[in-house]
C-alpha positions, -999 to +999 in steps of 0.1 A: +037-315-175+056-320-211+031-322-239+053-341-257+035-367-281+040-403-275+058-424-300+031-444-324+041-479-328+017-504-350+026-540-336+015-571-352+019-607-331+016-644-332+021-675-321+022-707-332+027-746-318+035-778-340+012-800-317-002-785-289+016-788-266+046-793-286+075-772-303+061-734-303+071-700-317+063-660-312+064-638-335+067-597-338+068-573-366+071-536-354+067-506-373+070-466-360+074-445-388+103-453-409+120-477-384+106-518-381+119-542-361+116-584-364+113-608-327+110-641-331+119-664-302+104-705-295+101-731-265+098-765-264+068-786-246+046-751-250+011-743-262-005-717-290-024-694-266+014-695-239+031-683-273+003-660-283+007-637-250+045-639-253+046-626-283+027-591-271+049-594-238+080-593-260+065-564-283+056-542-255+083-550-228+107-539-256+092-503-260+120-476-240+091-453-233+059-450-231+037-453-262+009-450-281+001-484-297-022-503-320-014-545-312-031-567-339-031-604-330-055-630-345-058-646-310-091-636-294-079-654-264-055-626-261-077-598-276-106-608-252-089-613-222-063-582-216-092-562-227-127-582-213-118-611-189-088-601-169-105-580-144-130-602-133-102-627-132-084-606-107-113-598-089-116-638-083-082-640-072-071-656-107-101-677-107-124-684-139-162-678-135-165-720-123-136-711-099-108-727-119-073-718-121-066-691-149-047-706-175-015-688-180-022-666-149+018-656-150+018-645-186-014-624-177+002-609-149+030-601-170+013-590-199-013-566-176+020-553-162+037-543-196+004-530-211-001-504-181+029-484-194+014-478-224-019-466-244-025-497-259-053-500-288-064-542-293-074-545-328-079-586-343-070-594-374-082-629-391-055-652-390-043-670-425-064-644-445-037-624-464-031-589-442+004-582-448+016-579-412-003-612-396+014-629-423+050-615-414+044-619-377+035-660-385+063-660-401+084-650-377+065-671-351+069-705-370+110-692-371+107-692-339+091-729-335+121-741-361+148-728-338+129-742-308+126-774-322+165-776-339 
């Protein structure tokens, strides 16, 4: 067994939607040590929460190797359900306590999957409140609704 220490990576994501649905963005600023890196990506016809998860998807399914690392999103949709609500979901066969479909059930599944390889810390962060990096990934995220709706 290596005892190798995992790469730290701080992540901070967003998403944003001009009408919801409508024109929508993701966002992703990364940061380990001295190297950052910028995501930005959109779709059109698309909801907030759909561009919320893929903006963690992107962040994490980009990671090489396993990591140690600290997500901050201001979505508490996202927060709360990767960390509270998903296994019960899965337990229910993607059902919500009334028995409804789970929205977004794919982007869950996929977002589950690309967590597992990693030690993820969940961490929010209130939206539109000044932190440095929320603001850079909101940025990025309503680049991302621009080129989705050019």
């Amino acid at each position: 067994m290596s005892d190798a220490v995992s790469p730290k990576v701080v992540v901070y994501t967003d998403g944003a939607c001009k009408g919801n649905p409508g024109p929508g963005g993701w966002g992703v600023w990364m940061v380990s040590g001295t190297h950052e890196k910028e995501m930005w990506g959109g779709e059109d016809g698309t909801t907030n929460n759909r561009m919320e998860l893929t903006a963690v998807i992107q962040a994490l399914s980009v990671l090489k190797k396993p990591c140690d690392v600290i997500v901050y999103t201001d979505s508490e949709y996202v927060r709360k359900g990767i960390t509270e609500w998903i296994n019960g979901w899965k337990r229910r066969g993607w059902k919500t306590a009334d028995n409804k479909p789970v929205k977004n059930a794919e982007l869950w599944q996929q977002l589950e999957a690309a967590a597992s390889r990693h030690k993820v810390d969940w961490r929010w962060v209130k939206g539109h409140a000044g932190d440095p990096g929320n603001e850079r990934a909101d940025a990025l995220a309503n680049r991302g609704v621009h080129d989705a709706s050019a």
